[in-house]
Each structure stands twice: as C-alpha cells, then as structure tokens.
C-alpha positions as CSV (number, residue, x, y, z in Angstrom):
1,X,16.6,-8.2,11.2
2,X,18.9,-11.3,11.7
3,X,21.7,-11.6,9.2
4,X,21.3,-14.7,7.0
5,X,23.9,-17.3,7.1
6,X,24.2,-17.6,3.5
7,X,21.8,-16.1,0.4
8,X,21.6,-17.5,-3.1
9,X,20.5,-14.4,-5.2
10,X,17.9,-16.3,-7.7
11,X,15.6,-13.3,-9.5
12,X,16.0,-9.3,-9.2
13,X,13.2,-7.7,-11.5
14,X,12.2,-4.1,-11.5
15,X,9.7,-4.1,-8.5
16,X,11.4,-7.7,-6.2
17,X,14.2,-9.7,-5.7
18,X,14.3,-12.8,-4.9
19,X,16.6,-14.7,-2.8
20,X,16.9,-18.5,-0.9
21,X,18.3,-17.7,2.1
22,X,19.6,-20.1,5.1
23,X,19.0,-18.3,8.6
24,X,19.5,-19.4,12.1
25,X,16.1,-19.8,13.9
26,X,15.8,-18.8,18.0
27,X,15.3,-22.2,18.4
28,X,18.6,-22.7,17.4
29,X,18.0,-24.8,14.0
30,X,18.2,-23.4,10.6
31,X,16.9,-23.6,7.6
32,X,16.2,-22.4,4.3
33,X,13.8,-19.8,3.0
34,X,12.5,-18.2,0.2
35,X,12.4,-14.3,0.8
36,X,10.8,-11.5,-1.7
37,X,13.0,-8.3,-0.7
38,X,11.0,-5.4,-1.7
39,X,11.5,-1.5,-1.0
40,X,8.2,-1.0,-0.1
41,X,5.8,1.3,-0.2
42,X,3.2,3.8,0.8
43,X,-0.7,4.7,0.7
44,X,-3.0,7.3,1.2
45,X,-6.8,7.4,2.7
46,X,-7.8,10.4,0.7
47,X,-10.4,11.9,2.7
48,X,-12.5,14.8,1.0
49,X,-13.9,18.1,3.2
50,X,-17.3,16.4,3.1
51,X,-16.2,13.0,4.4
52,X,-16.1,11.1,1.4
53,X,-13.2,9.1,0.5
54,X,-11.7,8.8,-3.1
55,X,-10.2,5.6,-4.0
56,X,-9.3,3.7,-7.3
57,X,-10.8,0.9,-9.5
58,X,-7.5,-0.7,-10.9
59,X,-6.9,-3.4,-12.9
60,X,-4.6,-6.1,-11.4
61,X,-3.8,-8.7,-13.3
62,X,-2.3,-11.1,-10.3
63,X,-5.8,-10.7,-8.4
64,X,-7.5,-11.6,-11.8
65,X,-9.3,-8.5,-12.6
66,X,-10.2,-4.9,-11.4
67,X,-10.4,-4.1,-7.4
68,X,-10.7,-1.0,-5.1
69,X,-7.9,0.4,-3.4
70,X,-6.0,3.8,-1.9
71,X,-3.7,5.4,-4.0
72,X,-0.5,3.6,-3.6
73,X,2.8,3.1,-4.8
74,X,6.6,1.6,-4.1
75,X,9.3,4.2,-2.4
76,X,12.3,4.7,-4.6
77,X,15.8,4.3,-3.6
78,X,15.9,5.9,0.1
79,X,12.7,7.9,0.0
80,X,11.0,9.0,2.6
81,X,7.5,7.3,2.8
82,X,5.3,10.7,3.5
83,X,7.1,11.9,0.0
84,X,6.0,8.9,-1.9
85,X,2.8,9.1,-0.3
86,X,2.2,12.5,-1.5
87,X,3.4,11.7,-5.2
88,X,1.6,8.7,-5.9
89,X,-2.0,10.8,-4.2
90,X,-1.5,13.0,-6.7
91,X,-0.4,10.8,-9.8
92,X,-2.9,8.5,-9.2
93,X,-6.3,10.6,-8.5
94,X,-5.1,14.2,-9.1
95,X,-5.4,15.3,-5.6
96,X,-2.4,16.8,-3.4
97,X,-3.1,17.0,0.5
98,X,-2.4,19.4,2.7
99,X,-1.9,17.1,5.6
100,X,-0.7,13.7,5.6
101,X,-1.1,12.0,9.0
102,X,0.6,8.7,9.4
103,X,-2.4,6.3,10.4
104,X,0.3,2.6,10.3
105,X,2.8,0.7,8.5
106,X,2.2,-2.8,8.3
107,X,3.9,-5.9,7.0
108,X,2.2,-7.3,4.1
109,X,3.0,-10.5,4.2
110,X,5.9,-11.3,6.7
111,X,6.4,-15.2,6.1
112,X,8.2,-14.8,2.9
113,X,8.2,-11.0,2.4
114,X,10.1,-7.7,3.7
115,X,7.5,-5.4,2.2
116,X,6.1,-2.7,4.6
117,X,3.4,-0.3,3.3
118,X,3.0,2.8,5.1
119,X,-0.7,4.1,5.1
120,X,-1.6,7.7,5.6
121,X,-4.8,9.8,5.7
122,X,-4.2,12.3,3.2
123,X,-6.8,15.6,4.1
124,X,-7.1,19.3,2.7
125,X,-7.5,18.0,-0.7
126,X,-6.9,20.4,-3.3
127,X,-6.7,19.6,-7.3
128,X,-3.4,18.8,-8.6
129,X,-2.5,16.4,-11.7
130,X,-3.1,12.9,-12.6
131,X,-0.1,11.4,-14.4
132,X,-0.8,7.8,-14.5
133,X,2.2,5.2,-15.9
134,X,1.8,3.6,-18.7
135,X,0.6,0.3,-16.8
136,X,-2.4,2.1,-14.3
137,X,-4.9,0.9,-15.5
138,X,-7.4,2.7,-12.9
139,X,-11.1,5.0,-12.9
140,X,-11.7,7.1,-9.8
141,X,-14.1,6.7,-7.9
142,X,-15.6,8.8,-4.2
143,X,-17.7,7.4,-2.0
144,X,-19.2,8.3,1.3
145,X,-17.2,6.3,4.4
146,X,-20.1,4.3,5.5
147,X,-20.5,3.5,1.5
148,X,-16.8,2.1,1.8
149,X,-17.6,0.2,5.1
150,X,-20.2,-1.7,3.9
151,X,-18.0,-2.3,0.4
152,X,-15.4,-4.5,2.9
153,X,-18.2,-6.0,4.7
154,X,-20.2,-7.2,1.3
155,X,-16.8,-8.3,0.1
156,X,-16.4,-5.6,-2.9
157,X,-13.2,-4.5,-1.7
158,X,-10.7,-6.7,-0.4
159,X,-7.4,-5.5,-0.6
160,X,-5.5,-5.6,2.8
161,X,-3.9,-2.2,2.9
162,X,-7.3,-0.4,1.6
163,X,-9.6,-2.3,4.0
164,X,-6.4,-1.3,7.4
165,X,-6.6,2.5,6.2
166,X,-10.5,2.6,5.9
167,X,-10.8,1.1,9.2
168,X,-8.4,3.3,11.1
169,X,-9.6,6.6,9.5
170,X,-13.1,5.3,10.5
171,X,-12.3,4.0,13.6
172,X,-11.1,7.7,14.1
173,X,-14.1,9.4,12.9
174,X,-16.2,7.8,15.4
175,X,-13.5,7.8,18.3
C-alpha cells in the first residue's frame, strides 16, 4: 500500500474511519480520494456432516431489510482472522468447527475501501453457544447446498461474501 501524500481525518466511528486522502497515482498525477479504513473481517461457510450449510437471515438496515448470509464479523485490534472466524461461527449460529480451512480473502470494495473479508469453510460442527449482540437481529436457517445455489441464482441471496464462499465450497464439492 502506497503512503498518501497527505490525509484529512474526517469521521472515526466504532466500526470505520473515514479519511480524504491525496495520493500519487503511477501515472504520475495525484489526486484526492475518499477512503473507508476498516479492520476487516472474517466469515465462515458452515458446512454440516450431511452437506447442508447453515447460514443466517439478518436484518440490515443499509440493504433495507432482512438477507442471507455466513456467519460473519469484524477482527479486533490485531486478531488473527481464523480466531474471529471461529468466535463469530459460534456467537452467531451456536456451532464451533473443528476445522476451519481458509477458502479466500477478498477485497470488498477496493475503490474507496481497505476492507478484506477472510472466508473459511468451517466443518466438524459440534454445538456450542449462540451469544448474539444486542444489534443481530438474525434467525438460523440450514439448507441443503444445491438449495443455496439455486437461492443466488433466483436472486434470494445476494450478499457478495455469502454468494464467493458458497461457490468455492461448491465448486469443491464437485471438483
């Protein structure tokens, strides 16, 4: 990552910060950007012994509503991404894994963010403890793969690092 010539810091909030930043371009110009630094964050594909996959319903009020998508959540202060992985599997749907295989990490949305989700498959389930936060607002739900497939084709589920994980781990499945 290029150092920026000069940052004005203009929002920190709890989960972003936002800065307007002037960076020299390889073309040799600059100019001025608006960047959202994040931490970032990781997900999990939680596949059950029988093939199924368990995501969540959760309401999000930016996408206007309730959508399907992996258990997920933002690293804290120099954590490694397998541990939030495996915290946010189980404090979201109540499952721990007993393998976590990373499947990616992907930039979310590189023109004006730093954010980079790291997505695992998450297998061996075995019960542990849902402890949502006070602002999941989520139901569980498992469906089989092919169930999930067709859910991205039809257009029920369209969040980007859901419908990445889904593909790999079924991409794999049928490798």
């Amino acid at each position: 990552m290029r150092n920026p010539l000069s940052t004005e810091h203009i929002y920190a909030g709890k989960v972003l910060v936002l800065n307007r930043e002037t960076v020299a371009l390889p073309n040799g110009q600059s100019t001025e950007l608006e960047i959202i630094r994040h931490p970032g964050a990781s997900a999990v594909v939680p596949i059950k012994d029988d093939g199924s996959v368990v995501l969540i319903r959760q309401f999000r009020h930016a996408a206007g509503g309730f959508i399907y998508e992996i258990p997920a959540g933002k690293l804290h202060p120099q954590e490694d991404p397998r541990i939030c992985a495996a915290r946010e599997l189980e404090e979201e749907i109540g499952y721990r894994a007993n393998q976590l295989e990373l499947l990616t990490s992907i930039w979310t949305a590189p023109g004006f963010t730093d954010e980079v989700i790291h997505i695992y498959r998450g297998t061996g389930l075995q019960p542990g403890r849902q402890q949502l936060d006070h602002d999941e607002v989520l139901e569980v739900v498992e469906w089989p793969l092919e169930k999930a497939m067709a859910e991205i084709q039809n257009g029920t589920i369209r969040d980007a690092k859901t419908i990445i994980g889904l593909q790999l781990v079924f991409l794999a499945s049928h490798a």
